[in-house]
C-alpha positions in Angstrom: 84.5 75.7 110.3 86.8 74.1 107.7 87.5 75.9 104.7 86.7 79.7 106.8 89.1 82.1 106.0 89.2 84.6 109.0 92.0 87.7 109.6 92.5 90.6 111.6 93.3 93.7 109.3 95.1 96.8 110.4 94.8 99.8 108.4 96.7 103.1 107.5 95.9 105.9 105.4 97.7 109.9 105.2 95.8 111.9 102.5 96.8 115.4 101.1 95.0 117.7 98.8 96.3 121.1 96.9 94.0 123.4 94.9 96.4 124.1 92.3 94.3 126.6 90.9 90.1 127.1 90.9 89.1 124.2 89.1 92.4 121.7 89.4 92.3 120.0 92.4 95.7 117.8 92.8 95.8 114.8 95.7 98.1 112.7 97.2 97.9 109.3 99.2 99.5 106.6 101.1 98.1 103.4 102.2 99.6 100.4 104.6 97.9 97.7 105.5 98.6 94.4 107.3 96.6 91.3 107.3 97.0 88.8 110.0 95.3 85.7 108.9 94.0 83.7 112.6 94.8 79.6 113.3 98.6 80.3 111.8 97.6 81.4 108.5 100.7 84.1 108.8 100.7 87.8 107.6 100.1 90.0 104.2 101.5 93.6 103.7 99.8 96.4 101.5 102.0 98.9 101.0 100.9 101.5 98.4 100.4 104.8 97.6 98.7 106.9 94.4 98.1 110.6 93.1 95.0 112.0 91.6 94.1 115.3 89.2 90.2 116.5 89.5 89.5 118.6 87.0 85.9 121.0 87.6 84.3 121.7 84.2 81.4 123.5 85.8 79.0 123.3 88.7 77.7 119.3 87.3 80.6 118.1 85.6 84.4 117.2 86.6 86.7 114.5 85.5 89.1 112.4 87.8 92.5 111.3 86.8 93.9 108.6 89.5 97.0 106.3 89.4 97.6 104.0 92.5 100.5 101.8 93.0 100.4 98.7 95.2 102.7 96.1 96.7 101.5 92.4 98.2 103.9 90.5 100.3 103.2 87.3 101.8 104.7 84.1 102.9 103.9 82.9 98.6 106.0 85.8 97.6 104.8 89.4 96.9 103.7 91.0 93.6 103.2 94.8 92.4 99.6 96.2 91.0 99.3 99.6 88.8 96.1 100.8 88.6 95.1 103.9 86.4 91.8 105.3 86.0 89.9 108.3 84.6 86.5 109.1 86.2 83.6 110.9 84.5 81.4 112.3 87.5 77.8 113.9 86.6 76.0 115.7 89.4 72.7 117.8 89.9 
């Protein structure tokens, strides 16, 4: 079909996490991921990696502080992304 956009993605991801004490909970990641788009459509890279701070309030509350880094490449040209985010989480 014209205009269908189809790839083949192949992932990675390592993870590690560190009670740092009883309620801060530190984490660490790193992603790769390559795209490779069918009918000659070439390849994209993801290349990235971020850290996080989860903070336990109590048994309902804790708050999530993240930064993620990311970096495109593809036959264009390749760009970086900075993502930061803080996360209020309510449970019961």
């Amino acid at each position: 079909e014209e205009g269908f956009v189809s790839y083949t993605l192949t992932s990675g991801r390592v993870g590690v996490d560190h009670e740092l004490r009883r309620d801060v909970l530190l984490g660490a990641h790193a992603t790769y991921d390559i795209l490779a788009y069918n009918h000659g459509g070439g390849t994209s890279t993801f290349a990235g990696g971020g850290a996080s701070v989860t903070w336990l309030t109590n048994r309902n509350l804790h708050v999530i502080g993240s930064f993620d880094h990311v970096t495109k490449t593809a036959r264009s040209g390749g760009y970086d992304d900075n993502i930061m985010m803080v996360k209020l989480d309510f449970g019961l």
